[in-house]
Every structure is written in structure tokens, then in C-alpha cells.
DRENNU-222302 format. One record per residue (C-alpha): residue number from 1; x, z, y; residue in three letters. Coordinates in pm, 1 decimal. Example, Ala and Ser with C-alpha at 12.3 -4.5 7.8 and 13.67 -1.06 7.14 Angstrom:
BEGIN
+-----+----------+----------+----------+---------+
| num |        X |        Z |        Y | residuo |
+-----+----------+----------+----------+---------+
|   1 |   1230.0 |    780.0 |   -450.0 |     ala |
|   2 |   1367.0 |    714.0 |   -106.0 |     ser |
+-----+----------+----------+----------+---------+
END
This chain:
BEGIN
+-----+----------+----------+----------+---------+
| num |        X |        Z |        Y | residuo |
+-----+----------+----------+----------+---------+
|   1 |      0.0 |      0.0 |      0.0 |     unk |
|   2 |    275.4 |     92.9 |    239.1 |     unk |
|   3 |    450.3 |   -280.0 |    158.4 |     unk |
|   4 |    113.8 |   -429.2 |    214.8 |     unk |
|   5 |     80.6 |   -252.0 |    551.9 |     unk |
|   6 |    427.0 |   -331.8 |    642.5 |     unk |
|   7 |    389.5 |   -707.2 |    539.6 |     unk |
|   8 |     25.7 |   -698.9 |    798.2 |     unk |
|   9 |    159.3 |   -511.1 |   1092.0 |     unk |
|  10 |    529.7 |   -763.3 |   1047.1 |     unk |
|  11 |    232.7 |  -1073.7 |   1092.6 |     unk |
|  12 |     67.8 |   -966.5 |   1335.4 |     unk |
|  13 |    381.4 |   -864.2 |   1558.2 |     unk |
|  14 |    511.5 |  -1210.9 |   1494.3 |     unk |
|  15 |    194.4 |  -1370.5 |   1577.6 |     unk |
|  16 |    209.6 |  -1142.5 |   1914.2 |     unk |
|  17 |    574.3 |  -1303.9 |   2003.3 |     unk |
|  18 |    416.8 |  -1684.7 |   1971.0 |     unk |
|  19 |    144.8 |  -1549.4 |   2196.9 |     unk |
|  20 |    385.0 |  -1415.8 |   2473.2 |     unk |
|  21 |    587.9 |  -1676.7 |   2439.4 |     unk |
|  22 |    285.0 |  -1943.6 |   2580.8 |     unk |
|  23 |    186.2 |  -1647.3 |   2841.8 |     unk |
|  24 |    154.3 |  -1799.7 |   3180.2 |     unk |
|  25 |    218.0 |  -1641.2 |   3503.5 |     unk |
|  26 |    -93.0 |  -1613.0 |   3805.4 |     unk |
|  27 |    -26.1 |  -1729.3 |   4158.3 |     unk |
|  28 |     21.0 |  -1315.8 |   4228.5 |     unk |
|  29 |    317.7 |  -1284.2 |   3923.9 |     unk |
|  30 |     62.4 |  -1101.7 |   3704.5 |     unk |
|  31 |    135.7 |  -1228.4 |   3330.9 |     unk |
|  32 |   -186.3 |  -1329.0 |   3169.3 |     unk |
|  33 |   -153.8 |  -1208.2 |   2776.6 |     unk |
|  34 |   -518.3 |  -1233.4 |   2732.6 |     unk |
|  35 |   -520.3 |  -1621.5 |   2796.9 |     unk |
|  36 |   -253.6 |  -1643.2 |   2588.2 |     unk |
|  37 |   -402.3 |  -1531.0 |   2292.8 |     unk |
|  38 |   -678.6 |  -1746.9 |   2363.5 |     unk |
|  39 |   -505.7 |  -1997.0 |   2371.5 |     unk |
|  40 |   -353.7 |  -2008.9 |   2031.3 |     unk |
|  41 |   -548.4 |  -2189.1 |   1761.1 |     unk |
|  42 |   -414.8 |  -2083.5 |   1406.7 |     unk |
|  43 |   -433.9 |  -2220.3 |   1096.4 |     unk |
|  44 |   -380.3 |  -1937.5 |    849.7 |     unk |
|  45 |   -326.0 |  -2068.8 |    494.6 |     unk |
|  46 |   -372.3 |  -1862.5 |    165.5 |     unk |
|  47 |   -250.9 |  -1980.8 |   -194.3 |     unk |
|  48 |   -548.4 |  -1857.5 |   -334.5 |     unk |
|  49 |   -873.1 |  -1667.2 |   -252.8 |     unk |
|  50 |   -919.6 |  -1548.0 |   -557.5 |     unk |
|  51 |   -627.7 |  -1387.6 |   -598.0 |     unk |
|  52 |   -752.4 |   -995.8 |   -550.8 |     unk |
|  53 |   -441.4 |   -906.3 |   -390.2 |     unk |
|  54 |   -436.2 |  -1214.0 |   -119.3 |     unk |
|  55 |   -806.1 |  -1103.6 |    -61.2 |     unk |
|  56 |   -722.7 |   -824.9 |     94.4 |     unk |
|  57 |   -457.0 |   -927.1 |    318.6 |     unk |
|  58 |   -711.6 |  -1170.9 |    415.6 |     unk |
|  59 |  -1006.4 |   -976.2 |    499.9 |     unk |
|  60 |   -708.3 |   -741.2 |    697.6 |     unk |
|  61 |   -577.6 |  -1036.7 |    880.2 |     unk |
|  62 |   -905.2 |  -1164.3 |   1018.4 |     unk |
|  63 |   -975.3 |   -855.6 |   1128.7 |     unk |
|  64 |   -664.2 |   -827.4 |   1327.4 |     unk |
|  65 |   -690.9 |  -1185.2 |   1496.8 |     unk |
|  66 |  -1070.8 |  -1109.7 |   1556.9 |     unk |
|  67 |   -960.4 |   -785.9 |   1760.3 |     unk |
|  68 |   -673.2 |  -1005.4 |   1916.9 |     unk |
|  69 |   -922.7 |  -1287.9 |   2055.1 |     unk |
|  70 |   -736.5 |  -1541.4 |   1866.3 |     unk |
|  71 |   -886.4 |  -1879.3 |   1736.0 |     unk |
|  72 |   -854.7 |  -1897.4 |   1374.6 |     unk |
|  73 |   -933.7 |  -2086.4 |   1042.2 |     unk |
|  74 |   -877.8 |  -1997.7 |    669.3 |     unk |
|  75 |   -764.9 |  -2214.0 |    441.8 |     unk |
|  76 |   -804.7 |  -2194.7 |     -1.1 |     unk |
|  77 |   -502.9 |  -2370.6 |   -152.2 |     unk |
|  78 |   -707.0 |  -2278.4 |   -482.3 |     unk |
|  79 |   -343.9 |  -2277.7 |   -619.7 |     unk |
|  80 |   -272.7 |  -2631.4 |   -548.0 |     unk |
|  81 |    -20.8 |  -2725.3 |   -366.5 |     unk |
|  82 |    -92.6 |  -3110.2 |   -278.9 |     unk |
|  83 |   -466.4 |  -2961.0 |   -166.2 |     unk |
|  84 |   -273.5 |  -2717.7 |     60.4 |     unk |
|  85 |    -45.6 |  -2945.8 |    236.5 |     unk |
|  86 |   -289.9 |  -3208.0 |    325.6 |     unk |
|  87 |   -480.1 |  -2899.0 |    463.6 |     unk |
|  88 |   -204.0 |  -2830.2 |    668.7 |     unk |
|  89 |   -160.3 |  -3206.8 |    825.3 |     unk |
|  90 |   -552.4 |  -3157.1 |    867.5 |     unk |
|  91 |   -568.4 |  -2845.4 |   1056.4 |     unk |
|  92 |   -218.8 |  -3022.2 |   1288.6 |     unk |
|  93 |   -492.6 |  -3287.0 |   1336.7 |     unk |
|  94 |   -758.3 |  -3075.4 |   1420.8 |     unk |
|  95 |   -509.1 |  -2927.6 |   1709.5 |     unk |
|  96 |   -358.0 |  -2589.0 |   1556.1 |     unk |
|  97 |    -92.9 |  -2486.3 |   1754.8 |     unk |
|  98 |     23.9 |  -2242.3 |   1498.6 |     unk |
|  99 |     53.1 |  -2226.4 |   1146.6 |     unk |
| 100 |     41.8 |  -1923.3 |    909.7 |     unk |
| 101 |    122.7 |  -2018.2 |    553.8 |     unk |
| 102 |    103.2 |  -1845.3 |    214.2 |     unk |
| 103 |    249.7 |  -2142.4 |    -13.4 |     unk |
| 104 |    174.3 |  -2224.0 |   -332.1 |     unk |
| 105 |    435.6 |  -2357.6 |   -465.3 |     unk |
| 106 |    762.8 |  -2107.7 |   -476.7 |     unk |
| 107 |    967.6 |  -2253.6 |   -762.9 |     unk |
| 108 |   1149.2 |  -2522.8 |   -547.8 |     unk |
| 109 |   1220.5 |  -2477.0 |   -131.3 |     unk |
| 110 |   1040.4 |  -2850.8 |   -119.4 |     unk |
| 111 |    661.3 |  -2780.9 |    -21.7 |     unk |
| 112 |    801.7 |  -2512.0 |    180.6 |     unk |
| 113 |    974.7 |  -2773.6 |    375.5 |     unk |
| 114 |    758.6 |  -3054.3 |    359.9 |     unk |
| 115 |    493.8 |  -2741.4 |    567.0 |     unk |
| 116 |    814.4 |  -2686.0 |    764.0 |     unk |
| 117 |    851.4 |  -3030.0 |    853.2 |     unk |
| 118 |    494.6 |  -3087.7 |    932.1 |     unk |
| 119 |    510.3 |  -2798.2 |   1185.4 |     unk |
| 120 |    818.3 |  -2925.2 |   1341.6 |     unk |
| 121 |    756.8 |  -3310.6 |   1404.2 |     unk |
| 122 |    406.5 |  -3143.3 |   1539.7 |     unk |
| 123 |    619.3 |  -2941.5 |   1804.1 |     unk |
| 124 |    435.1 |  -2598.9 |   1691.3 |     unk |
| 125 |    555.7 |  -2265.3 |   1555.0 |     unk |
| 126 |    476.9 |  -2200.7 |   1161.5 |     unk |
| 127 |    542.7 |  -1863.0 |    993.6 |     unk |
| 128 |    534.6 |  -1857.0 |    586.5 |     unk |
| 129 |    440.1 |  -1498.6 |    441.5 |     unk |
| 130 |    383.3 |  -1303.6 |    130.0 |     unk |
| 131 |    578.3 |  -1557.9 |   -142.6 |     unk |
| 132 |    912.3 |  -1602.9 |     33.5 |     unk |
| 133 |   1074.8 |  -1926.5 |     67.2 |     unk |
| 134 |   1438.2 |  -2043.7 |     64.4 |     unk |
| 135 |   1659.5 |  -1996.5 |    391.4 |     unk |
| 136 |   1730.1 |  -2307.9 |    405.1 |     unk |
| 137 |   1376.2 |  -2379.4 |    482.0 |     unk |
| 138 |   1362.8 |  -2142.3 |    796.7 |     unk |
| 139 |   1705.9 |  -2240.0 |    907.3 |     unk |
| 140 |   1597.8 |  -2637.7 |    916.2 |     unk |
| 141 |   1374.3 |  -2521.3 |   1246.6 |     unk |
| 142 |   1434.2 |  -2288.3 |   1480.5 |     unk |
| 143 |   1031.2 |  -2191.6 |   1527.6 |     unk |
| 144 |   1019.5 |  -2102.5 |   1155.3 |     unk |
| 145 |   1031.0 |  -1783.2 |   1010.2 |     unk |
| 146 |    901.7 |  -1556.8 |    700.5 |     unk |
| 147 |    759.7 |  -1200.3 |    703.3 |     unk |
| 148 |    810.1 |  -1040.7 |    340.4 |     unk |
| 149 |    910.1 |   -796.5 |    180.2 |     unk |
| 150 |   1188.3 |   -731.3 |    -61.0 |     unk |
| 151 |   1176.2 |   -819.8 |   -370.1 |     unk |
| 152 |   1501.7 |   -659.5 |   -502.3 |     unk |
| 153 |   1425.6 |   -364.0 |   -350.0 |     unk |
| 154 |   1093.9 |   -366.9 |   -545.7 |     unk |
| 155 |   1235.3 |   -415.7 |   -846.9 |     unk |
| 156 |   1490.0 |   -150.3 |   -825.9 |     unk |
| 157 |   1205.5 |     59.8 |   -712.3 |     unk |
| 158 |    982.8 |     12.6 |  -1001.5 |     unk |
| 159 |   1293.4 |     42.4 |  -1254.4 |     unk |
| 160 |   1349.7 |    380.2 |  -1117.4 |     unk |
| 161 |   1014.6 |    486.4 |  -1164.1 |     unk |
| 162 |    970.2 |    363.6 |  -1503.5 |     unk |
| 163 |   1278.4 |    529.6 |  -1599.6 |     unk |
| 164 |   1245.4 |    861.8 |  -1504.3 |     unk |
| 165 |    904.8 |    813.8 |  -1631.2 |     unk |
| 166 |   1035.7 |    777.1 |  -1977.5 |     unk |
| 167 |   1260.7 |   1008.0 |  -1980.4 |     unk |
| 168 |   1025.4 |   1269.8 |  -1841.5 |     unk |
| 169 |    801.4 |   1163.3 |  -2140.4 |     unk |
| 170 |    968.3 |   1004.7 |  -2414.1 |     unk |
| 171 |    830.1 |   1180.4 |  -2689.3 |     unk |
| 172 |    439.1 |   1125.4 |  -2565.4 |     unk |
| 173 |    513.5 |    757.1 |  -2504.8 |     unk |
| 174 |    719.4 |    648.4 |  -2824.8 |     unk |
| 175 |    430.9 |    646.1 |  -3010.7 |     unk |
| 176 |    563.7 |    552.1 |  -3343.5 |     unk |
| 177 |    828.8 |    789.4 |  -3334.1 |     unk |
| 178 |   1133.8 |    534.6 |  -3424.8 |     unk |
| 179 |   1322.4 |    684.8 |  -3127.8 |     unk |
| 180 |   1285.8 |    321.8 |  -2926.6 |     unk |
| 181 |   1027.3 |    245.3 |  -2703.3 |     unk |
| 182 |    829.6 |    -86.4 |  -2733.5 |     unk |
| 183 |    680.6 |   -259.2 |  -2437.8 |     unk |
| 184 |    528.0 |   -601.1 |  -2329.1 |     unk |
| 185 |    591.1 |   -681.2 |  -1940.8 |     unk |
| 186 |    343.2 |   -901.9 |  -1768.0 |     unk |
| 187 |    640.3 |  -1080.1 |  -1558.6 |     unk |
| 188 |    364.6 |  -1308.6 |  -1291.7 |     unk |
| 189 |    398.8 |  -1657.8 |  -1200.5 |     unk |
| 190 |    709.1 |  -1887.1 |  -1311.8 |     unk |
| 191 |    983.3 |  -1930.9 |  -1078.5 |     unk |
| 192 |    786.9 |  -1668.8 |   -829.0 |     unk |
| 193 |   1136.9 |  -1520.3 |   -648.4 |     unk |
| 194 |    900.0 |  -1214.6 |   -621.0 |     unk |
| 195 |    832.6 |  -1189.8 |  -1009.3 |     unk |
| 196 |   1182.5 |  -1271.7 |  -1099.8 |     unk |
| 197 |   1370.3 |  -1048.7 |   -953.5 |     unk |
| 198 |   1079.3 |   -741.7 |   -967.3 |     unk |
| 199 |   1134.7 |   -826.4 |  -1327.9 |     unk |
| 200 |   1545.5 |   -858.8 |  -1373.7 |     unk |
| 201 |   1569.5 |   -520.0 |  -1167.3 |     unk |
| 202 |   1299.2 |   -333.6 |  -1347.1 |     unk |
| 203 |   1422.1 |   -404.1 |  -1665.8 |     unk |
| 204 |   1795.8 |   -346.3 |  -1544.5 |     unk |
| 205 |   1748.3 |     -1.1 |  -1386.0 |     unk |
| 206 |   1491.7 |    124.3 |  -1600.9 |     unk |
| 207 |   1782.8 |     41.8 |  -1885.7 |     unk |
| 208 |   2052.9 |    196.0 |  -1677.8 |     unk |
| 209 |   1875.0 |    518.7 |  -1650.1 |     unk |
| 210 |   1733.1 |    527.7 |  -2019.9 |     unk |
| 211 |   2077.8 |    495.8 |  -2149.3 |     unk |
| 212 |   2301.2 |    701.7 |  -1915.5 |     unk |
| 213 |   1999.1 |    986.4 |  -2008.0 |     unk |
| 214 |   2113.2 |    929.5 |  -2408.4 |     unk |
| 215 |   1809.9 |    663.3 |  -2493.4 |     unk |
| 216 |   1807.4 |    323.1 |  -2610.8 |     unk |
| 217 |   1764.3 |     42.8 |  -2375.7 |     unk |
+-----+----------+----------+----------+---------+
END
């Protein structure tokens, strides 16, 4: 939950910056933020509504732009990627001025860019989130950037808490007493950098700590 508030609040910040950075300045000097934020039409696209997770940072996120007066449309990918990028040259067409983008695909940096590049010969800001993309990517344009969290760092988290877990609770959990415990890990989508390394880490850690306590891996 704390991740998932972190990831919000780190969007809506960076959605704040584009906004002051279009702010224009009254005959009397006063900065007008409000007509800023009106001013920005965004085009927030998820990789899939029904994903239960992505519906909640959805129904957060509208909330947040609602309270912020900005313009906004949501966009299904329906975990497609082709669907997802023609939404994106459609919603460019439609006059967005910013885009928000959860992508589908995370296995290869190229939809990532192809958004990236879409954004860029279309002279507007676009800001990928949630399923982090390559460096490269954001480096190719200098009004790109991703808010995310990290995934190492949730692995390593979730490998320490599985193995003091066990250890606290060996016995109990080694239910057919052979002095090894069994498991089956639901690892998450393919070539998700997320899933990948929350998986190599967890596995790694929790191993580390099961062993140096005297257990098997």
C-alpha cells in the first residue's frame, strides 16, 4: 500500500511540473496555475482494466486529476499492445498535450519507444508508470520520464520476509516433515522487469537466510 501511494503521489507531482511548466504570467506578474491545469489535456493509458491492481490506481488517479481541474481520458489496452499504441496516435490526434502511459508490452524497450517517439515528433511531454521501461527509452527524449518503484528493492524485501518467516516457523510449515520445504511461486507475466527480479531476489534472499539459519535452500 505504501509503494502504491508512493507510485500515486510520484504521478501526480510529475503531472504538477508539466502543469507549471505551461503556467503563464498576467499583465500584473501574477502566475496563473489554475489555467494551467486547465489547460492540459491528458491521455492516461492503462494496460489493462481488469487488472484488480491497475483498477485501483485508476479509480485513485481520476480522482486526483478531477480535484486538479485537469482534462482527462482513460484508455483499456485490454493487454494489447498494437490496440494501445494506435490509442495513443488517436488521443495525439484528438489534441492531448500529455501522455500518461502504463504499457503493455515490457519484454522489449520497442513499444516503449515507438509511445516515446509518438510523444516526441508530437512536441508533448509523455510519462510511462507502473511497468518500467528501459533507460534508453527515457534518455531518447528529454520530456520523457518514468515514475516506479523498485523492483530489486521489492524483491529483496519479500525474500526477507519469507525468510524469517520460515525460520520463525519451520516446523508448522514443512508439512511433511522431510526437513525441506516445498513451494510453487506464481512468478507474473514473462519478461515483466517487475516479476523478474521480485522473483530472482525473493528466491535469493529467502535462500541466503534459510541457509546461514542451518536450513536447506
Amino acid at each position: 500500500m505504501k509503494k502504491f501511494l508512493a507510485l500515486i503521489l510520484a504521478l501526480v507531482m510529475s503531472l504538477s511540473l508539466v502543469a507549471c511548466g505551461s503556467e503563464e504570467t498576467t499583465d500584473e506578474g501574477a502566475t496563473d496555475g489554475d489555467t494551467a491545469a486547465s489547460e492540459l489535456n491528458v491521455g492516461v493509458f492503462y494496460y489493462n482494466y481488469s487488472d484488480a491492481y491497475i483498477t485501483t490506481v485508476r479509480n485513485a488517479m481520476d480522482a486526483l486529476l478531477e480535484e486538479a481541474g485537469i482534462t482527462y481520458n482513460n484508455y483499456d489496452g485490454a493487454g494489447n499492445q498494437a490496440t494501445q499504441l494506435d490509442q495513443i496516435n488517436t488521443a495525439i490526434s484528438n489534441g492531448a498535450n500529455l501522455l500518461v502511459v502504463n504499457i503493455v508490452e515490457t519484454s522489449s524497450p520497442d513499444a516503449a519507444q515507438q509511445a516515446c517517439d509518438a510523444a516526441k515528433n508530437a512536441g508533448i511531454p509523455i510519462i510511462f508508470f507502473n511497468r518500467e521501461v528501459e533507460n534508453s527509452v527515457v534518455d531518447s527524449y528529454e520530456n520523457c520520464a518514468f515514475v516506479g518503484t523498485d523492483a530489486a528493492e521489492a524483491g529483496h524485501m519479500q525474500g526477507e520476509m519469507i525468510g524469517n518467516y520460515l525460520l520463525e516457523n519451520y516446523d508448522a510449515v514443512d508439512l511433511n516433515g522431510d526437513g525441506t520445504i516445498s513451494y510453487v511461486l506464481f512468478k507474473g507475466q514473462e519478461g515483466n522487469a517487475e516479476a523478474e527480479a521480485r522473483t530472482q531476489y525473493a528466491v535469493e534472499d529467502a535462500n541466503k537466510l534459510l541457509t546461514e539459519g542451518g536450513k536447506p535452500e
